[in-house]
C-alpha positions in Angstrom: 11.1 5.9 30.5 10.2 5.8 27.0 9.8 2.6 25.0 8.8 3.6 21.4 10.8 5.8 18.9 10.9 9.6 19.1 10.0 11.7 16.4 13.2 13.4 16.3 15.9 12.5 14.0 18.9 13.8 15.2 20.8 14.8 18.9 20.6 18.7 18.2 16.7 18.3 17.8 16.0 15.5 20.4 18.0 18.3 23.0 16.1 21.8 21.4 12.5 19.8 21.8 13.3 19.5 25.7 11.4 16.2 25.3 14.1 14.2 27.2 14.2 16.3 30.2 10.4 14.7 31.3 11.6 11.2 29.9 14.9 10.0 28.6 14.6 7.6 25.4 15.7 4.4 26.1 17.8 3.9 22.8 20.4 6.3 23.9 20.8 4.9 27.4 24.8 4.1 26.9 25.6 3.9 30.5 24.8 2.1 33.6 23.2 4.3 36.2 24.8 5.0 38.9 24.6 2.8 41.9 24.4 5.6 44.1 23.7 8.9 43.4 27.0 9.7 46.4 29.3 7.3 43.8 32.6 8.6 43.7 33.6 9.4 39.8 37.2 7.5 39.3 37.4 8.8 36.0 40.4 11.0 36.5 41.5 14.8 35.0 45.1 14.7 35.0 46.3 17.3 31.9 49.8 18.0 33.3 50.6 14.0 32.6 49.4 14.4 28.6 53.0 15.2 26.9 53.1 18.5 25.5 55.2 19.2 22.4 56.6 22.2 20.8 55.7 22.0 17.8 58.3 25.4 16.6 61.3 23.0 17.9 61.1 20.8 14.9 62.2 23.8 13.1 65.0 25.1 15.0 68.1 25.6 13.4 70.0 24.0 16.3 70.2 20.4 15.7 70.1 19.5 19.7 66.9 21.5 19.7 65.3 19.2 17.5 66.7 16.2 18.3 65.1 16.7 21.7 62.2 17.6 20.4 62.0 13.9 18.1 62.4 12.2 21.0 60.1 13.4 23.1 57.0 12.6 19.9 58.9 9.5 20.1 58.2 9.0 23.6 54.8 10.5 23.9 53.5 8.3 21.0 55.2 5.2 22.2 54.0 5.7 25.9 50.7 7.7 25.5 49.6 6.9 21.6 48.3 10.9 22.5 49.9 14.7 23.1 49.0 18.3 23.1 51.1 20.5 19.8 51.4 23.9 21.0 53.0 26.7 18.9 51.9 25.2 16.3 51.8 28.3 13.5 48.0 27.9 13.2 46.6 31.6 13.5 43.7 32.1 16.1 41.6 33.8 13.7 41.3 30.7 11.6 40.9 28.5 14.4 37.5 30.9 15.7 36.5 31.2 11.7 36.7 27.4 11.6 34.8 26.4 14.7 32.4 29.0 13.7 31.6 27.8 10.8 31.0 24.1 12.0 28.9 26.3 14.0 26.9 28.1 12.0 26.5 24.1 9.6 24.9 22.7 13.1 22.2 25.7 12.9 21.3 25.4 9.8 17.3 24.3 9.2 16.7 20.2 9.3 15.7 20.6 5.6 18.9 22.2 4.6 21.0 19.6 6.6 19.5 16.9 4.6 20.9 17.9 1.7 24.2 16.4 2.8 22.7 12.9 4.4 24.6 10.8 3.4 24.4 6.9 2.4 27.6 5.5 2.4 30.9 6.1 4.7 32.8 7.3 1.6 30.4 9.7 0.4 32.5 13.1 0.1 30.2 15.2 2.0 28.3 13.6 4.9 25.9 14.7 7.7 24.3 12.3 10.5 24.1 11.5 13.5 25.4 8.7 16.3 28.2 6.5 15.4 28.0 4.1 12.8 23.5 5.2 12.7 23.2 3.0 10.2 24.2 -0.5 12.6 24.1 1.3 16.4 22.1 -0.9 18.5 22.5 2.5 21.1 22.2 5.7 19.4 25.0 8.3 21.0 24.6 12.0 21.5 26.4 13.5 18.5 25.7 14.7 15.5 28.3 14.8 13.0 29.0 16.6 9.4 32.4 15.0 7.5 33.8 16.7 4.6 37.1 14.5 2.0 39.5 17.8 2.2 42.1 15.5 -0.4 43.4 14.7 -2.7 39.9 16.1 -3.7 38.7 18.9 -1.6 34.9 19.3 -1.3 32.8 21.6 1.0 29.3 22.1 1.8 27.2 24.9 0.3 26.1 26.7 3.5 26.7 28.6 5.3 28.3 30.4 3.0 31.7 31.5 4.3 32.2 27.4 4.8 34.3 27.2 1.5 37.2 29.8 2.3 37.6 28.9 6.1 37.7 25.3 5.0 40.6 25.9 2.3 42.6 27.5 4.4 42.3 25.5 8.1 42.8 22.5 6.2 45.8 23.5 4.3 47.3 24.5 7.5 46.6 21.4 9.5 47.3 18.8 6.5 51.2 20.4 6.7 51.5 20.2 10.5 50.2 16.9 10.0 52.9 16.3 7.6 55.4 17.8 9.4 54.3 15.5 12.6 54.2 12.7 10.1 57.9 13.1 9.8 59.4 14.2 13.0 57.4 10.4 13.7 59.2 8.6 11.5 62.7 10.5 11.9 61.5 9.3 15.7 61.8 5.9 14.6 65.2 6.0 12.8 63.0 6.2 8.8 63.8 8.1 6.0 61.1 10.6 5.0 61.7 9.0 1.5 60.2 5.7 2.7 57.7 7.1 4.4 56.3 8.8 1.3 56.9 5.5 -0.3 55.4 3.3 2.5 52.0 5.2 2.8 51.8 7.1 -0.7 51.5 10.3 1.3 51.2 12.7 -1.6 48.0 11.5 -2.6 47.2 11.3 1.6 43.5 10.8 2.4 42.3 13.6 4.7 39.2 14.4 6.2 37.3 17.3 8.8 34.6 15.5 11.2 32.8 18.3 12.7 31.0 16.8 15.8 28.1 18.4 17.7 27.2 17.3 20.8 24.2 19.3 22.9 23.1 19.6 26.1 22.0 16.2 27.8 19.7 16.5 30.5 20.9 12.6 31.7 24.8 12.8 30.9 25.4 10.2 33.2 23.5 8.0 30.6 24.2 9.1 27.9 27.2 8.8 25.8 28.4 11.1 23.2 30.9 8.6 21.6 32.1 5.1 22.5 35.3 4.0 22.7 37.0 3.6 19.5 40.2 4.1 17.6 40.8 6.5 14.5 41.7 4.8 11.1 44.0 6.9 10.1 48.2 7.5 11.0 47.4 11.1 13.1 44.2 12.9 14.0 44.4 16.5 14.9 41.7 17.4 17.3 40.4 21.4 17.9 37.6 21.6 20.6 36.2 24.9 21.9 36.3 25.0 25.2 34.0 22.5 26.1 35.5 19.8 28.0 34.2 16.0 27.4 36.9 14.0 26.0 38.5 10.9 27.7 41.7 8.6 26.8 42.2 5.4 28.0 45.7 5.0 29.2 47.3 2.3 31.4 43.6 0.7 31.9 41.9 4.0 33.2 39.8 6.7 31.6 41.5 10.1 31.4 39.6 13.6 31.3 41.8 15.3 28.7 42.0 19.1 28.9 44.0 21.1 25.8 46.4 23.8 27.0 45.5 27.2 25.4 45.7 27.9 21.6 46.9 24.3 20.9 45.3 20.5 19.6 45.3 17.1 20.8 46.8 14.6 18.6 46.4 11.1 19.0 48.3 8.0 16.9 45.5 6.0 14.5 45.8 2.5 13.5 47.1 2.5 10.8 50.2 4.4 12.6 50.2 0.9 14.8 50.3 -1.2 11.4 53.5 0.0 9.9 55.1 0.7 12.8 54.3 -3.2 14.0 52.8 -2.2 17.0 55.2 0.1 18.4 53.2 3.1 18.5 50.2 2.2 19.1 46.2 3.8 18.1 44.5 5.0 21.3 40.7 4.3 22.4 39.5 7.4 23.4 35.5 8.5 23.7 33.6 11.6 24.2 30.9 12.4 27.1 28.3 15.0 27.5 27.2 17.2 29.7 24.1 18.7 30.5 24.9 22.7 30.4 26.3 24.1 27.6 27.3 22.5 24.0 30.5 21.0 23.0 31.7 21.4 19.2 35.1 19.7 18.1 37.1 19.4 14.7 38.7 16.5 13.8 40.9 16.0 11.3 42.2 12.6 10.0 45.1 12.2 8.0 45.5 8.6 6.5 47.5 7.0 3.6 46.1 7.2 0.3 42.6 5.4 0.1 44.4 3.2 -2.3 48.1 2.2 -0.5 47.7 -1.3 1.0 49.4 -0.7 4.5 51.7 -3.1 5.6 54.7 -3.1 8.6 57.8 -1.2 8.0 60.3 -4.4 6.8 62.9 -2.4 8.2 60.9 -2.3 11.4 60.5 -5.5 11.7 63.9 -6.8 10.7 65.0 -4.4 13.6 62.2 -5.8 15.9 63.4 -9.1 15.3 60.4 -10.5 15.1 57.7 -11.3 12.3 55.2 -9.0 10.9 51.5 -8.5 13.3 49.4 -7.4 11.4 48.4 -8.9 7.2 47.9 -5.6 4.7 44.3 -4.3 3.7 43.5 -1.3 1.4 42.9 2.0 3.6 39.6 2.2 2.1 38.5 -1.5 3.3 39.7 -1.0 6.6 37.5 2.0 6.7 34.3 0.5 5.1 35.0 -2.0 7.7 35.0 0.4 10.4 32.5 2.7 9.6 30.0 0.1 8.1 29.4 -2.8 10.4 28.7 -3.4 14.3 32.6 -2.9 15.2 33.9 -1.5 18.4 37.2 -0.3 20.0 39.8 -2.0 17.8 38.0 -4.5 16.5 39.1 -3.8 12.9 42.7 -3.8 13.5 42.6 -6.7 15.6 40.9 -8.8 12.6 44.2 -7.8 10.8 46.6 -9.0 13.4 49.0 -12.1 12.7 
């Protein structure tokens, strides 16, 4: 096993030298080995118990329709914190131009990558690799490439057809994100109007994480991402065909497989602060594999890096109880996040009351 650094500075490089086929380096060693090489995998891949929602029902003009349809998002973020959207307007085309294009960022030369290195987590345009690379005691098999999509929307240079797929996947998923934002809160007995108020929506903080994760000849070391929480109020997840990621629900890790032509959507904490708890964020990780590559698209949608995030008053009144969880600027609770040796919900539970 390897005991001193390798001259490789990213996951996509370490994987295209083939150097950790002959020796796997010890700083990505995530995972216990397994006690026997017959141990039985419990980690389960159960898709038909993920809810599913149709996303056309929140615009039908009959009013049972929807109604139906609020409940069950009510349900599957109250029991799951996670669901599938299907017919959810997004064209195909743009989904393959999108994921292409992430693509075609990942290939680009080391040189031209490093363009976008970036040295802070708030840094509009930002390519690295691992978790937070900066603090990680254990490096993880990702590379990543974020991108602020608003209030300001920025795009890297290359490749070149990056700009125009960009503008026009991210208008499409920052309004189904808006649309799931309120169907949520209708879910909850709110009024849009307080929503907008509560989290200062039209200035929203989105952002596109492209993550790259190669072949790894030891995926049964190797992690591609620990378990964590998003930041945000909803992430909308696109993956292309690669399975890998896992959901923790009722104590047990869950292999999640996406229906055709549809996207995962999991609740983020901040979704768990002003709703005091009742829909909660859910830790969820990514693993590897050692055959083929697995690219996905994430994008957050999050108050406005400014709005100081608080519970729902009329939530709690109802609730009966007092507030959990003290306010913090969205962009604290990031730099928090993002910036120091802090795991699963570690943030959010420094908040709680």
């Amino acid at each position: 096993m390897i005991r001193t650094p390798l001259p490789y500075s990213t996951a996509k490089e370490l994987s295209d030298s083939g150097v950790a086929t002959a020796a796997f380096p010890f700083n990505y060693i995530a995972c216990k080995p397994p006690a026997a090489a017959a141990e039985v995998d419990d980690e389960a891949s159960d898709e038909a118990q993920i809810p599913s929602i149709d996303f056309s029902l929140l615009s039908s003009r009959n009013p049972d329709n929807r109604a139906q349809i609020v409940r069950e998002l009510g349900r599957a973020c109250e029991e799951w914190g996670f669901f599938t959207v299907s017919n959810h307007g997004v064209p195909v085309e743009l989904q393959k131009a999108m994921m292409d294009a992430c693509a075609g960022f990942f290939d680009l030369t080391a040189e031209e990558k490093q363009d976008y290195m970036g040295r802070h987590v708030l840094d509009p345009i930002r390519f690295g690799t691992s978790f937070n690379s900066k603090v990680d005691d254990v490096q993880y098999w990702r590379d990543f490439l974020k991108v602020f999509q608003h209030p300001v929307f920025h795009y890297p240079t290359k490749p070149a057809i990056f700009r125009e797929v960009l503008e026009g996947y991210s208008r499409h998923i920052r309004q189904l994100g808006k649309d799931l934002l309120n169907a949520i809160w209708e879910s909850l007995g709110l009024e849009e109007n307080d929503m907008q108020e509560a989290l200062s929506l039209k200035s929203c903080f989105q952002i596109l994480v492209a993550n790259f994760y190669p072949p790894c000849p030891k995926p049964e070391l190797a992690l591609g991402l620990p378990a964590h929480s998003d930041h945000g109020l909803v992430t909308v997840l696109m993956q292309n065909g690669t399975d890998g990621l896992q959901v923790m629900h009722n104590g047990k890790w869950l292999g999640v497989k996406p229906l055709p032509n549809s996207f995962l959507v999991n609740i983020g904490d901040h979704m768990e602060i002003v709703t005091n708890g009742r829909y909660k964020s859910v830790l969820h990780r990514a693993k590897v594999n050692n055959k083929s590559t697995r690219i996905s698209v994430v994008t957050v949608l999050g108050p406005s890096l400014d709005a100081v995030v608080v519970p729902a008053p009329i939530l709690v009144e109802r609730q009966k109880h007092s507030a959990a969880f003290r306010g913090i600027k969205y962009r604290d609770f990031m730099e928090h996040q993002q910036s120091n040796k802090l795991m699963g919900k570690s943030v959010l539970d420094l908040l709680r009351l």
